[in-house]
C-alpha positions in Angstrom: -31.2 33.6 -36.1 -29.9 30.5 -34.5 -30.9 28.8 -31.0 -28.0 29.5 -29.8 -28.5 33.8 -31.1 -31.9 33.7 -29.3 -30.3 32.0 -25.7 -27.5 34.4 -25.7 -30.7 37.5 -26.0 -32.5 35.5 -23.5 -28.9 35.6 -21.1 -28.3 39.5 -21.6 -32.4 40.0 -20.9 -32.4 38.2 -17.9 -29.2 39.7 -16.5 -30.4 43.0 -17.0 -33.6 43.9 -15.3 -34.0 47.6 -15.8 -34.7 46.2 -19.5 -38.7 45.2 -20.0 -38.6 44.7 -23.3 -36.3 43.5 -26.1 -37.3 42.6 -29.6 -34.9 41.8 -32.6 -35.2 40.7 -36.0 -33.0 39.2 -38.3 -33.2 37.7 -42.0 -37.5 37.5 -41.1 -37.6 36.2 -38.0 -38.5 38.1 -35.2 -38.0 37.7 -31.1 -39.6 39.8 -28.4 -38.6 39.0 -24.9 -40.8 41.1 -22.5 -40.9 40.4 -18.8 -44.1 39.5 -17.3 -46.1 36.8 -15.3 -44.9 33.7 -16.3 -46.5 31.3 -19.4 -48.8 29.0 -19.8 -49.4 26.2 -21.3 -51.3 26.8 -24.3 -49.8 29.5 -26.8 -51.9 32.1 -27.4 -49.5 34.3 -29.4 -48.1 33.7 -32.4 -44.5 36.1 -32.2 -41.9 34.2 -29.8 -42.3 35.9 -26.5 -40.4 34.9 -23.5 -42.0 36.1 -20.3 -39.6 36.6 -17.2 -40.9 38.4 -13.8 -39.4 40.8 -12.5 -38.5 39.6 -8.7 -39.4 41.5 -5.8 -39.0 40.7 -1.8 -40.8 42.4 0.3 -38.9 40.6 3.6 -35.2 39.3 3.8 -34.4 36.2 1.7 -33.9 33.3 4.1 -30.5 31.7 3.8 -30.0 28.9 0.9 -30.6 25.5 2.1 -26.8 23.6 2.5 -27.2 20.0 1.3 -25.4 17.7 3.7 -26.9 14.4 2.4 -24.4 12.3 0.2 -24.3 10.6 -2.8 -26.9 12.6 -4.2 -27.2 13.5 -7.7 -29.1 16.7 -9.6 -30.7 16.5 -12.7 -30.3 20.1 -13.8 -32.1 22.0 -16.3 -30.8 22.4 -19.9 -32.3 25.4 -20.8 -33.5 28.5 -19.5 -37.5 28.2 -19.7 -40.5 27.7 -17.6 -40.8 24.5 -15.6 -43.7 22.4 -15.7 -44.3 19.2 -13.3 -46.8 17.3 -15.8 -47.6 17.7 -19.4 -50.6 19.7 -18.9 -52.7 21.8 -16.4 -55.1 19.0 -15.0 -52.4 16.2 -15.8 -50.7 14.2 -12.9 -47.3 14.7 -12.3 -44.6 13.0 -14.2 -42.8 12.5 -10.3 -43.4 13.3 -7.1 -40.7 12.7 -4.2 -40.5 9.3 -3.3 -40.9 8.3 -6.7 -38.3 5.5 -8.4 -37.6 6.8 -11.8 -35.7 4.9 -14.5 -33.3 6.5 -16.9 -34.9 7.8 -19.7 -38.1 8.8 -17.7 -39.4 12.2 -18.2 -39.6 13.8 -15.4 -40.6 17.6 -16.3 -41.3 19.7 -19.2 -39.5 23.0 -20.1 -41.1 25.3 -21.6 -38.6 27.8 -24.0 -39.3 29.5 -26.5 -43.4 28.3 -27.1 -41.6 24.8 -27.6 -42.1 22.0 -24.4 -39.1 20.1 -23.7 -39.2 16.9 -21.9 -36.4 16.8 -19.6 -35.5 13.1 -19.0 -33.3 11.4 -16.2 -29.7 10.4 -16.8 -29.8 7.7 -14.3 -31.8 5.3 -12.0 -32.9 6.6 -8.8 -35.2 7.5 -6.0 -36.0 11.7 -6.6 -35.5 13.0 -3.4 -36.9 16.5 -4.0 -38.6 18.5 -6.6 -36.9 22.3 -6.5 -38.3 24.8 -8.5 -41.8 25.6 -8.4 -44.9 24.4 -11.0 -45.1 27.6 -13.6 -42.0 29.2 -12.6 -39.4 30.1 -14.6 -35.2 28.6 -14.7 -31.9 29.2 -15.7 -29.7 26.8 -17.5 -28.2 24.9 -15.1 -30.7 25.6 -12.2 -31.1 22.4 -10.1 -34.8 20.9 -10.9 -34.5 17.6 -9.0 -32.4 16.1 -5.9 -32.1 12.2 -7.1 -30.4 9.6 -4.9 -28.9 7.3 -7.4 -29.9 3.2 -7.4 
């Protein structure tokens, strides 16, 4: 079973929500996606588990934000994963808001499948805005950062 197997499971799991468990094995390997509270840092398990809440809203969602500013770029997420602001729980921040960032500077970790990604900017800049949320999890292609470009 390939990455790119496992992301497609991950896809069909998350679009799916009446589904709180999946596991599949192939050729020895084995995946379990069960939905849950979200990961940590440390792995405590040793089978691949992928842990995606189930969303609830108790009031009505407030309308999406519409960005007006200009010439301002997102660095997007690669992967569909948890997001994590600084390499571990008691760690500073890789950025914060105001923050100048080279390219090639990390500026958040992914977490997929028990493996941390550092997601790294494409370009110069001044990040703007920090999206999702410390612990929480995204989508491929989910916006992570507003970055106005240098």
């Amino acid at each position: 079973m390939d990455e790119k197997e496992i992301k497609k499971l991950i896809s069909l799991f998350s679009k799916h929500p009446f589904l709180t468990e999946l596991e599949v094995e192939e050729s020895g390997k084995r995946v379990r996606l069960k939905r849950g509270e979200p990961a940590h840092h440390a792995a405590t398990e040793t089978a691949c588990v992928m842990n995606i809440p189930v969303p609830h809203h108790e009031e009505p969602l407030a309308p999406a934000k519409q960005e007006t500013r200009h010439n301002v770029l997102k660095i997007e997420s690669p992967m569909v994963g948890t997001f994590y602001r600084s390499s571990s729980p008691n760690a500073k921040p890789f950025v914060e808001a105001g923050d100048l960032v080279r390219k090639g500077k990390v500026v958040c970790i992914i977490e997929a499948m028990k493996l941390m990604n550092e997601i790294e900017s494409d370009v110069d800049g001044k990040i703007l805005e920090i999206l999702p949320q410390n612990g929480h999890p995204v989508e491929y292609g989910e916006p992570l950062f507003l970055l106005e470009p240098l």
